[in-house]
NUBAVEX-259950 format. One line per field, with one value per atom (N, C-alpha, C): atom name; chain; x, y, z; residue number from 1. Coordinates in steps of 0.05 Angstrom, whole numbers. Layout:
REM residues N
atomo	(CA; ...)
cadena	(A; ...)
c1	(X; ...)
c2	(Y; ...)
c3	(Z; ...)
num	(NUM; ...)
REM end
This chain:
REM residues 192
atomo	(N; CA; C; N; CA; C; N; CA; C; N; CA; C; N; CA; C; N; CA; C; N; CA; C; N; CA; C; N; CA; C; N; CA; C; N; CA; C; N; CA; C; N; CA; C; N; CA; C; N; CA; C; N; CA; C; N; CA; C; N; CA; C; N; CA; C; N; CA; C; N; CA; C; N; CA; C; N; CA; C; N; CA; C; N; CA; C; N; CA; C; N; CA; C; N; CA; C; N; CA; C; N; CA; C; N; CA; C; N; CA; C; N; CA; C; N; CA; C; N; CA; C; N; CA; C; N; CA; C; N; CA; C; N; CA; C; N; CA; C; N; CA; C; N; CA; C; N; CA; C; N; CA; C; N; CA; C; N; CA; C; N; CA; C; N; CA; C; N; CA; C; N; CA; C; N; CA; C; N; CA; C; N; CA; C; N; CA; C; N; CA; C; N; CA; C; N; CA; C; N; CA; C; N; CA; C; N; CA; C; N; CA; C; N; CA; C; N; CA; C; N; CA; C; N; CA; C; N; CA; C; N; CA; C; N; CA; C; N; CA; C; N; CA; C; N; CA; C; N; CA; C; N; CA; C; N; CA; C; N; CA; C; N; CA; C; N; CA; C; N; CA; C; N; CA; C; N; CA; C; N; CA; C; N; CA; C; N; CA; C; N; CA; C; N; CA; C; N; CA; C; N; CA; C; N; CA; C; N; CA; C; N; CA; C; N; CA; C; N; CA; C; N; CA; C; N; CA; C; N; CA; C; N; CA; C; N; CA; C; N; CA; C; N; CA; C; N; CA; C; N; CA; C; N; CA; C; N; CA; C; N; CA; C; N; CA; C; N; CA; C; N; CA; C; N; CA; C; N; CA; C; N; CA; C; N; CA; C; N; CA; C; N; CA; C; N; CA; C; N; CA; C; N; CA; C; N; CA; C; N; CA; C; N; CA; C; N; CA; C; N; CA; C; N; CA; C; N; CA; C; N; CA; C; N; CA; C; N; CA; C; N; CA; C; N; CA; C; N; CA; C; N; CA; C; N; CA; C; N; CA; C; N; CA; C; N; CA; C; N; CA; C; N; CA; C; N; CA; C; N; CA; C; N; CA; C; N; CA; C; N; CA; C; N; CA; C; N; CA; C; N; CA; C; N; CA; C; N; CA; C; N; CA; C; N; CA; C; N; CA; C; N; CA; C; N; CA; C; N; CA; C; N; CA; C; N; CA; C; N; CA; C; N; CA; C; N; CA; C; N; CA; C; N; CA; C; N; CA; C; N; CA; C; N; CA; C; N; CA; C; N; CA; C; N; CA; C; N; CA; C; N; CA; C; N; CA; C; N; CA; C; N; CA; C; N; CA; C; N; CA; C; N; CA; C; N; CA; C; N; CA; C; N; CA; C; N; CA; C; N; CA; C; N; CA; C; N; CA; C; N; CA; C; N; CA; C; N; CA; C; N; CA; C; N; CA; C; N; CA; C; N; CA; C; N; CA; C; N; CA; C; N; CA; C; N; CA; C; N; CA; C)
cadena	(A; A; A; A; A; A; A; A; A; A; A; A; A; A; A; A; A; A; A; A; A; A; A; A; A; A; A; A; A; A; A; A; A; A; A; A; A; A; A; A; A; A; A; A; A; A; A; A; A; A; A; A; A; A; A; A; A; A; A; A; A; A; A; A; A; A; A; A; A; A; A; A; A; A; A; A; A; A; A; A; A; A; A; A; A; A; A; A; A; A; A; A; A; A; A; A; A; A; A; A; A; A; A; A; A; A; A; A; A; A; A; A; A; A; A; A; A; A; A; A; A; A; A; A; A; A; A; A; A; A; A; A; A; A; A; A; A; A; A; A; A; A; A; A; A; A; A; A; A; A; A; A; A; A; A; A; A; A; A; A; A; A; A; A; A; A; A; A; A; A; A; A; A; A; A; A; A; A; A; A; A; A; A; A; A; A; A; A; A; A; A; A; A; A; A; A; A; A; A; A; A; A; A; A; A; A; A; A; A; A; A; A; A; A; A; A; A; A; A; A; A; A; A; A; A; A; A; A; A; A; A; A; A; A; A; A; A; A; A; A; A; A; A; A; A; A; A; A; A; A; A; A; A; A; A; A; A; A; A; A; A; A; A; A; A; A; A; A; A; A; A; A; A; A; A; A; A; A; A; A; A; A; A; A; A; A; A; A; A; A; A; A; A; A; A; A; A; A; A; A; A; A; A; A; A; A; A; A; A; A; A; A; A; A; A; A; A; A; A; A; A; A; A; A; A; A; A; A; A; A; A; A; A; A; A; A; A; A; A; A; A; A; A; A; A; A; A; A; A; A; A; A; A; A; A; A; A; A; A; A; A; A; A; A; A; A; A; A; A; A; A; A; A; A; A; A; A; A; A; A; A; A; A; A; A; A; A; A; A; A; A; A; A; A; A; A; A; A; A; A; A; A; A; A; A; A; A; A; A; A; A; A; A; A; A; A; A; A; A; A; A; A; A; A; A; A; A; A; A; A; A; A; A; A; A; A; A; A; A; A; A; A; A; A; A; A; A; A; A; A; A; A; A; A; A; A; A; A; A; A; A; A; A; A; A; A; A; A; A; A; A; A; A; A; A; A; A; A; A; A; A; A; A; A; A; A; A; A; A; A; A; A; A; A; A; A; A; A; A; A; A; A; A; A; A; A; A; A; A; A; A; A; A; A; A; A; A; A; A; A; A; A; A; A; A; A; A; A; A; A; A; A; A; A; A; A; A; A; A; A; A; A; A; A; A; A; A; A; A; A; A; A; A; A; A; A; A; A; A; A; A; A; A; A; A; A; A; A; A; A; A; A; A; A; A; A)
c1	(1970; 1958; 1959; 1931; 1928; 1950; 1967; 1983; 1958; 1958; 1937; 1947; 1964; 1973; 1967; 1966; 1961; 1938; 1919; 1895; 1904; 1913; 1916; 1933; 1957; 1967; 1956; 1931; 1918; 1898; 1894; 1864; 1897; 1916; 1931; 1937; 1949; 1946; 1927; 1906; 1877; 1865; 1878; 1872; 1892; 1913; 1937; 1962; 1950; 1976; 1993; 2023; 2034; 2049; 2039; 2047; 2046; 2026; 2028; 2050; 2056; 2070; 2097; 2113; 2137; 2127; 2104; 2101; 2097; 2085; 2064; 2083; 2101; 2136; 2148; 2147; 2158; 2149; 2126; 2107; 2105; 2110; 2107; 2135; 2152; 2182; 2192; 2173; 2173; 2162; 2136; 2113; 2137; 2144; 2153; 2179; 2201; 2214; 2201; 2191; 2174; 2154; 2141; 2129; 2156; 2178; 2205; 2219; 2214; 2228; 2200; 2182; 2157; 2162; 2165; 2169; 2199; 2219; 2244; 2237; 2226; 2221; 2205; 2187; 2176; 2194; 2203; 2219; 2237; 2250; 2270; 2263; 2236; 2222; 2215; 2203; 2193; 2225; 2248; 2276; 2284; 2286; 2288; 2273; 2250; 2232; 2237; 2242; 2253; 2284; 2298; 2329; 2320; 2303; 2308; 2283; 2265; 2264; 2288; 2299; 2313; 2347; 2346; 2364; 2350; 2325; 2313; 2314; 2304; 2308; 2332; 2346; 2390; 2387; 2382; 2396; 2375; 2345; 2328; 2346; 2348; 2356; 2386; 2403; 2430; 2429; 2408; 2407; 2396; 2376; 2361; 2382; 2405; 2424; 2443; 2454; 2462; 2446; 2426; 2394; 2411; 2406; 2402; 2436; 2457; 2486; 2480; 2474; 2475; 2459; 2437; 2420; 2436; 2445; 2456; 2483; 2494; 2520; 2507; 2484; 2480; 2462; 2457; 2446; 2468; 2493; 2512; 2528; 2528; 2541; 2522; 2506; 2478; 2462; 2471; 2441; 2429; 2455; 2459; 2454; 2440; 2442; 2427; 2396; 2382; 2381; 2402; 2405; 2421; 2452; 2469; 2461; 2438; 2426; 2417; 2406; 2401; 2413; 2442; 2464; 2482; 2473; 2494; 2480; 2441; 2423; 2437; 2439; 2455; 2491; 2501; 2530; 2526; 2503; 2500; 2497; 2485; 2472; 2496; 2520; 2534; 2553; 2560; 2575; 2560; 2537; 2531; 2532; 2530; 2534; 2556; 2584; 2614; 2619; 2602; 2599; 2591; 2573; 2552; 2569; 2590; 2604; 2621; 2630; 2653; 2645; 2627; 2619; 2594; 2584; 2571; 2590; 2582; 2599; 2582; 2550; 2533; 2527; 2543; 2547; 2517; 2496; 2463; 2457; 2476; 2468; 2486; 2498; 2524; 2512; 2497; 2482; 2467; 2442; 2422; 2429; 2446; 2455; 2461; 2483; 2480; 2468; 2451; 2423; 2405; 2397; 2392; 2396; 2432; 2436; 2440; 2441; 2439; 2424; 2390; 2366; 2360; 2368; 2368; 2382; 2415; 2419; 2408; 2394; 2373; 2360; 2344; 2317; 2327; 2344; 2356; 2369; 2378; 2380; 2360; 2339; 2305; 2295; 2301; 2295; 2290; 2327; 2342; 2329; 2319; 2312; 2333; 2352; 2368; 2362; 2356; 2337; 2364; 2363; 2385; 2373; 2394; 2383; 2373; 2354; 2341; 2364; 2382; 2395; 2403; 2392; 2392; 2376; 2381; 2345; 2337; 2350; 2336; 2353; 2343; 2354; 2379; 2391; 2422; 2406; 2418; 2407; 2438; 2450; 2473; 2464; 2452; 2439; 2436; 2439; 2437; 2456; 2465; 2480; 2512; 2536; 2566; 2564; 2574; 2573; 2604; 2617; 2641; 2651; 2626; 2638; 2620; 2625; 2598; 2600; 2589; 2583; 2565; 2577; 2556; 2544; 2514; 2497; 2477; 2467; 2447; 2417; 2420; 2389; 2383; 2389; 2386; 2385; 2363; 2364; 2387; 2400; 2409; 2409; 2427; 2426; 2414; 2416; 2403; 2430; 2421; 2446; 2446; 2458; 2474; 2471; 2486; 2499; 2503; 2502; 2503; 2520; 2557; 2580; 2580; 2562; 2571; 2542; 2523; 2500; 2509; 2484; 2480; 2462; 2470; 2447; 2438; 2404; 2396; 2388; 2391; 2381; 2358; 2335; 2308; 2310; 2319; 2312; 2355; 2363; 2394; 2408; 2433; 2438; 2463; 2470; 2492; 2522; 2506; 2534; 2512; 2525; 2518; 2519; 2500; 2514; 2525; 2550; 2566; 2547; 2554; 2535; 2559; 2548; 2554; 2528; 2539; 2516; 2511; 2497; 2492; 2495; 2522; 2521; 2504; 2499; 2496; 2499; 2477; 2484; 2504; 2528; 2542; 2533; 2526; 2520; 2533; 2529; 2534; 2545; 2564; 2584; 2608; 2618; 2628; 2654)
c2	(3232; 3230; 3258; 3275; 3294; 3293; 3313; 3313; 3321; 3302; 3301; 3330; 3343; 3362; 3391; 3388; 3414; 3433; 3412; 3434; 3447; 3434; 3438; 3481; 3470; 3500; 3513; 3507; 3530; 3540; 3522; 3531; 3546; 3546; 3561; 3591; 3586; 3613; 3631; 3618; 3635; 3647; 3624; 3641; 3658; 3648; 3666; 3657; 3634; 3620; 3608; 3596; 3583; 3562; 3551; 3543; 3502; 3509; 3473; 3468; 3491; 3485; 3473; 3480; 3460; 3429; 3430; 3396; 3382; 3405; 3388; 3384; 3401; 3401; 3368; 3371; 3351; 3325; 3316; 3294; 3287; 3313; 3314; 3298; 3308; 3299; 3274; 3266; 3236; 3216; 3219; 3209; 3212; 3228; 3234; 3206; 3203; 3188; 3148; 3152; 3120; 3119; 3142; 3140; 3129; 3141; 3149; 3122; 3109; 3087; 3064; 3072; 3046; 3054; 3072; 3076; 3065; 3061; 3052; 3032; 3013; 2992; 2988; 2990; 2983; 2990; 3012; 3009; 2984; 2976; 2957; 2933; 2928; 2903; 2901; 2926; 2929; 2922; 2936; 2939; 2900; 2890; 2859; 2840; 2846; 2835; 2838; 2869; 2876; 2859; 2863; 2848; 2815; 2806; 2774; 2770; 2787; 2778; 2783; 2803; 2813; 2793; 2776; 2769; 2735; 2731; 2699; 2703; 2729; 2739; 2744; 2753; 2740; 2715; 2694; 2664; 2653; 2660; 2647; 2658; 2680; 2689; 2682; 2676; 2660; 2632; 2620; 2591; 2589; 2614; 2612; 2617; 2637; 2637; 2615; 2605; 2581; 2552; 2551; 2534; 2543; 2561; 2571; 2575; 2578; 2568; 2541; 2521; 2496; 2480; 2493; 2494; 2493; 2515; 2525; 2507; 2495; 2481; 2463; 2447; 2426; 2426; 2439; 2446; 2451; 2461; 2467; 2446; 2423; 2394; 2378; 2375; 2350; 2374; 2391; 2394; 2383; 2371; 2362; 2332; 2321; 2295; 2278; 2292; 2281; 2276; 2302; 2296; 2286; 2279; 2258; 2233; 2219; 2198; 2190; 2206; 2214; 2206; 2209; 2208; 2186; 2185; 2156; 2127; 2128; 2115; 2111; 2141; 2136; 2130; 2137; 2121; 2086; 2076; 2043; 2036; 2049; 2046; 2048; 2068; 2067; 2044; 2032; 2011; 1991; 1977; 1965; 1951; 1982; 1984; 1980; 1991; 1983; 1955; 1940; 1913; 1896; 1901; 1895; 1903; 1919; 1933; 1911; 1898; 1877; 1854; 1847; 1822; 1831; 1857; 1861; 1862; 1846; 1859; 1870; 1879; 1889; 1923; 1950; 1972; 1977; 1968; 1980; 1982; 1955; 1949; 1969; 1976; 1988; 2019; 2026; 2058; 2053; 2036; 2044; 2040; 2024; 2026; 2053; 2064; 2102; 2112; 2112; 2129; 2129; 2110; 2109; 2107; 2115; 2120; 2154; 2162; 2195; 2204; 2188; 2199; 2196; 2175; 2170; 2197; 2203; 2228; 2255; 2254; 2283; 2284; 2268; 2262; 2263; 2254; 2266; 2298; 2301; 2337; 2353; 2340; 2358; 2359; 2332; 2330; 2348; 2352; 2367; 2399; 2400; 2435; 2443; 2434; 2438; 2435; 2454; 2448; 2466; 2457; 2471; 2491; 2516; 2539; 2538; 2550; 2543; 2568; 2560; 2568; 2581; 2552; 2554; 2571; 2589; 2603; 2621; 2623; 2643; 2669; 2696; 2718; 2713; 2732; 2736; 2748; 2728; 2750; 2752; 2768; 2769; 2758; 2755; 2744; 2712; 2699; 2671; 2658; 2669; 2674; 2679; 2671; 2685; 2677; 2700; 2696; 2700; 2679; 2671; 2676; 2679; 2675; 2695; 2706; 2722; 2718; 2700; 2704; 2718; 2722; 2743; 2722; 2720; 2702; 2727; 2719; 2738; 2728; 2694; 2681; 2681; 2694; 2697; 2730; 2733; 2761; 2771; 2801; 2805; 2791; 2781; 2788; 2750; 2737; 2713; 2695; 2675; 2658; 2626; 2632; 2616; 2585; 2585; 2553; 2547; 2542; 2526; 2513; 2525; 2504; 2498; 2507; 2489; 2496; 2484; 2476; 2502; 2518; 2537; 2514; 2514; 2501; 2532; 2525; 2537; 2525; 2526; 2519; 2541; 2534; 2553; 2568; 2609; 2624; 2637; 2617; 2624; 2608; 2625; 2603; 2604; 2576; 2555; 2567; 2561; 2561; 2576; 2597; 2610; 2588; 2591; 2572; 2585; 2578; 2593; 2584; 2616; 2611; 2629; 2620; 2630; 2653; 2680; 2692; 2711; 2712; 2730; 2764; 2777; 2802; 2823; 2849; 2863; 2865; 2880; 2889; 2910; 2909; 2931; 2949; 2976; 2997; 2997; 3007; 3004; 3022; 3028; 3044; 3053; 3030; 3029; 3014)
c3	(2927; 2954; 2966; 2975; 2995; 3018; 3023; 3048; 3070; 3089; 3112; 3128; 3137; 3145; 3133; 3106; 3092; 3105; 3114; 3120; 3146; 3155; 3189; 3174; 3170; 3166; 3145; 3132; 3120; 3143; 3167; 3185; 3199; 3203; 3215; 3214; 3188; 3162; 3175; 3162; 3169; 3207; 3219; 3241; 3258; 3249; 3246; 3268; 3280; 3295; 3277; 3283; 3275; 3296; 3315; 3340; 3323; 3310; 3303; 3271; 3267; 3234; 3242; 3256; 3254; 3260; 3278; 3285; 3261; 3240; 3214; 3198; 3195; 3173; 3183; 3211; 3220; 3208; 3215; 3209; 3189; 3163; 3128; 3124; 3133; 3125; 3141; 3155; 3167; 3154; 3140; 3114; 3098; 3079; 3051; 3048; 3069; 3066; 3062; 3078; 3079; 3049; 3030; 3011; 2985; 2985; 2976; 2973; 2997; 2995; 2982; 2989; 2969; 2942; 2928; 2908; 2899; 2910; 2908; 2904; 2926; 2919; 2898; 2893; 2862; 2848; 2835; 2817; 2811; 2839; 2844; 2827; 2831; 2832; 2803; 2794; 2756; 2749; 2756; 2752; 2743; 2770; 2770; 2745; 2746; 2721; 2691; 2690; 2663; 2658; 2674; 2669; 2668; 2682; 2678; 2657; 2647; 2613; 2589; 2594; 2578; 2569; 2600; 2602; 2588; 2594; 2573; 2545; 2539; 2511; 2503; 2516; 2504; 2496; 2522; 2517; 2492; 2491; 2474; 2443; 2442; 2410; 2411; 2427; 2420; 2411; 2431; 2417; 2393; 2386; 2352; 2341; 2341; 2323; 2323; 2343; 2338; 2328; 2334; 2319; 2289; 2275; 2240; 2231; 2250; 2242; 2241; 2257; 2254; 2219; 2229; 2199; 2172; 2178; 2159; 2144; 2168; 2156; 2144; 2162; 2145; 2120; 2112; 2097; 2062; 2071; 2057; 2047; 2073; 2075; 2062; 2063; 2060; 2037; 2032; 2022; 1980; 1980; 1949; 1944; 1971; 1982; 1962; 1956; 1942; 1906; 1903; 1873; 1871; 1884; 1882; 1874; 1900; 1901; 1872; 1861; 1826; 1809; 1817; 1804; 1796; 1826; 1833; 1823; 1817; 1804; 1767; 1758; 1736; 1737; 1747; 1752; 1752; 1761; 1757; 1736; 1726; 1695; 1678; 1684; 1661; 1668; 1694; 1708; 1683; 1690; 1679; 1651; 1633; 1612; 1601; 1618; 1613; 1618; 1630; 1633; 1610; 1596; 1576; 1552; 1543; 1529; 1526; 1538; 1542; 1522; 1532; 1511; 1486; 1479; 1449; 1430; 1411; 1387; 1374; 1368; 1354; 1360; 1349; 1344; 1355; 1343; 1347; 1383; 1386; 1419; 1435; 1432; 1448; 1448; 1421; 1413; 1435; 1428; 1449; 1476; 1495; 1518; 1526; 1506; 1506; 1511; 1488; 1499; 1517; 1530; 1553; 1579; 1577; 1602; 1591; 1574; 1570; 1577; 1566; 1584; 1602; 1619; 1643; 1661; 1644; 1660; 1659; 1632; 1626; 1645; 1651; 1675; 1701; 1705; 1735; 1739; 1709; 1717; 1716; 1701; 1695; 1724; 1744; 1766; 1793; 1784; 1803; 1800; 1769; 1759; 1749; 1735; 1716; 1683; 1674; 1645; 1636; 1602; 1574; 1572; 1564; 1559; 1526; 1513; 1483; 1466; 1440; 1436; 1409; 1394; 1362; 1349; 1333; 1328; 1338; 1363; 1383; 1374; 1392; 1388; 1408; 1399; 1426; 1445; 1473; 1505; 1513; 1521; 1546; 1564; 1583; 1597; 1603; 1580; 1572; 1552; 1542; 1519; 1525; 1511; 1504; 1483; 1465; 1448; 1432; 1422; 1418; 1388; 1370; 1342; 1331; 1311; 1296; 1264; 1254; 1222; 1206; 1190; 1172; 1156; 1158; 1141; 1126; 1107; 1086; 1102; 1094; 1109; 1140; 1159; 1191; 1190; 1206; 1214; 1232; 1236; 1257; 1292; 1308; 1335; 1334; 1315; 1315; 1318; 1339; 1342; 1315; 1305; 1278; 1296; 1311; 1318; 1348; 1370; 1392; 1391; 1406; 1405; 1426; 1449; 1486; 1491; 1502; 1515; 1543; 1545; 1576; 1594; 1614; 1632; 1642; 1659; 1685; 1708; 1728; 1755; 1765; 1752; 1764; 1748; 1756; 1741; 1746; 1755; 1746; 1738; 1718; 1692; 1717; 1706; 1712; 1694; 1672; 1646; 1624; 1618; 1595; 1564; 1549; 1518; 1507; 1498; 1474; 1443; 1440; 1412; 1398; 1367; 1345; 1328; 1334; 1326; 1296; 1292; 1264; 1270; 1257; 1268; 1251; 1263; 1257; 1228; 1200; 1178; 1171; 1168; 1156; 1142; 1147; 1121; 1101; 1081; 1054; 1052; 1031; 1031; 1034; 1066; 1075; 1071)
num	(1; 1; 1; 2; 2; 2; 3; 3; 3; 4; 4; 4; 5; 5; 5; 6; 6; 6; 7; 7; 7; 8; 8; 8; 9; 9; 9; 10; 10; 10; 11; 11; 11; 12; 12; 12; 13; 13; 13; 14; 14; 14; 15; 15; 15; 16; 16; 16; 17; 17; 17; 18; 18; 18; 19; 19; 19; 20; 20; 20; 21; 21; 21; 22; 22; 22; 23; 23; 23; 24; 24; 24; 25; 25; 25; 26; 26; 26; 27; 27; 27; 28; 28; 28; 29; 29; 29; 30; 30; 30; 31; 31; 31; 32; 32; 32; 33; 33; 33; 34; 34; 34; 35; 35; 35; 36; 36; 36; 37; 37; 37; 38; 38; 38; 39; 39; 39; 40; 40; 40; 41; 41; 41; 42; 42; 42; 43; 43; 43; 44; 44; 44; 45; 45; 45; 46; 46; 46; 47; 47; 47; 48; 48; 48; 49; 49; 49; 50; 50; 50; 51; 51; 51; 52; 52; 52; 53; 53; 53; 54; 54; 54; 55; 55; 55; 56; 56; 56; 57; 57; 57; 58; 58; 58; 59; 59; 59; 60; 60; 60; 61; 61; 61; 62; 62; 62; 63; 63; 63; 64; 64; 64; 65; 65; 65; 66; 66; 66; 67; 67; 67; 68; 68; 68; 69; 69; 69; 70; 70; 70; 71; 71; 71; 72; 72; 72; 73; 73; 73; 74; 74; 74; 75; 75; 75; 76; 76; 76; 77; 77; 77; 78; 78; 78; 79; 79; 79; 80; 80; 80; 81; 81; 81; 82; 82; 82; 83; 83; 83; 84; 84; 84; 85; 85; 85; 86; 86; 86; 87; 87; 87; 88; 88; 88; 89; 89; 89; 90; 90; 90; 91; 91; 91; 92; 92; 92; 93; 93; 93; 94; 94; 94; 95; 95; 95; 96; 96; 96; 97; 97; 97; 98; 98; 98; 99; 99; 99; 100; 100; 100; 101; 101; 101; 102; 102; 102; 103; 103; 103; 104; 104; 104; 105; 105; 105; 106; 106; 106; 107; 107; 107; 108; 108; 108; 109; 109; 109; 110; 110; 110; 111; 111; 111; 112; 112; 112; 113; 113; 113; 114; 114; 114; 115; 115; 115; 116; 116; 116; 117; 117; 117; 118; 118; 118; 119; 119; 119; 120; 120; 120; 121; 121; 121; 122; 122; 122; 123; 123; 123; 124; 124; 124; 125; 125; 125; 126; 126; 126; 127; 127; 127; 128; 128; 128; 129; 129; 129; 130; 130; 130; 131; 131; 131; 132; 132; 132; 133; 133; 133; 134; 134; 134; 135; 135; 135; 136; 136; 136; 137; 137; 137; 138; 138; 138; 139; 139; 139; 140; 140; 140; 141; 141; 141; 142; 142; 142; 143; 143; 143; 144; 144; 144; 145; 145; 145; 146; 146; 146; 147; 147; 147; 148; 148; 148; 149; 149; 149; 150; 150; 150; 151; 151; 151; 152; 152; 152; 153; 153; 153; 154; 154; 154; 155; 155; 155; 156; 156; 156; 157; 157; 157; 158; 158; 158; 159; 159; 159; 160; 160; 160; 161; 161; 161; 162; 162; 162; 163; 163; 163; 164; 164; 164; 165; 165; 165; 166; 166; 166; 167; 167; 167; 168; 168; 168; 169; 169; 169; 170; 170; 170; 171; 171; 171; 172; 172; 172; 173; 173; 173; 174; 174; 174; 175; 175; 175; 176; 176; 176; 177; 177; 177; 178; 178; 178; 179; 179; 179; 180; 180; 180; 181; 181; 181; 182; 182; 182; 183; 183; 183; 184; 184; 184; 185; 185; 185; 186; 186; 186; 187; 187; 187; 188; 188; 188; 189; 189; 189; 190; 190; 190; 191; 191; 191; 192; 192; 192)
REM end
């Protein structure tokens, strides 16, 4: 904003009185305070606004973190809920079968009751995304693999696992339980 006064003491300047310049100092420094305090105030007011978002944006992101702690437990508590249920479908089956065990005397009947509560429990772990790691035959991985025993065979190439003494599971693309294998080592040089 133009100070309304300025011209007055440049037409002063120029004609060479100075009889009105203290009145105009006066009047400037009477304005300047009242502009001084509007601007206080605004600030005050932007000031107020900024703190009471800042202060919704605290309580909103405390309750999201407490929201995703809460989540979170339950999730840790409950979150095995549905493959239990799985589980507990085959746990009847073998109830049943210990029932049914009581009065067969026919070996054939007692096998197949087995077996189908075995596949019954395959299919609830294939369910869950728990699949066997492939073992026999295959090359050695560290990765998938411990490998516990090493024989020297002529017919298996190097680094080839011989035999499968404990089944690896995976869950997705991480193993559970490594399989212990029995592996074909390395050729010894000759000479040696």
């Amino acid at each position: 904003m133009e100070n309304p006064f300025k011209k007055v003491l440049e037409k002063n300047e120029e004609s060479g009185t100075e009889e009105n310049t203290e009145v105009s100092e006066e009047v400037n420094n009477e304005t300047e305070p009242a502009a001084e305090e509007n601007q206080v105030n605004e600030w005050q007011e932007k000031y107020e606004q900024l703190n009471n978002q800042y202060i919704r944006l605290a309580a909103d992101f405390d309750n999201f973190r407490k929201r995703q702690v809460q989540e979170r437990e339950n999730l840790l508590k409950y979150g095995a809920e549905n493959t239990l249920k799985k589980f507990i479908a085959v746990l009847d089956n073998f109830d049943r079968g210990a029932k049914a065990i009581e009065t067969v005397e026919d070996c054939a009947k007692v096998k197949e009751c087995f077996n189908l509560a075995y596949k019954e429990f395959n299919d609830a772990l294939s369910k869950a995304g728990v699949e066997p790691i492939k073992a026999e035959g295959e090359i050695f991985d560290p990765n998938l693999h411990e490998a516990v025993m090493q024989t020297p065979v002529s017919d298996k190439p190097e680094h080839t696992i011989i035999a499968e003494l404990q089944k690896g599971y995976m869950l997705g693309d991480k193993v559970l339980r490594p399989a212990l294998v029995n592996v074909a080592p390395a050729a010894e040089p000759a000479g040696e």
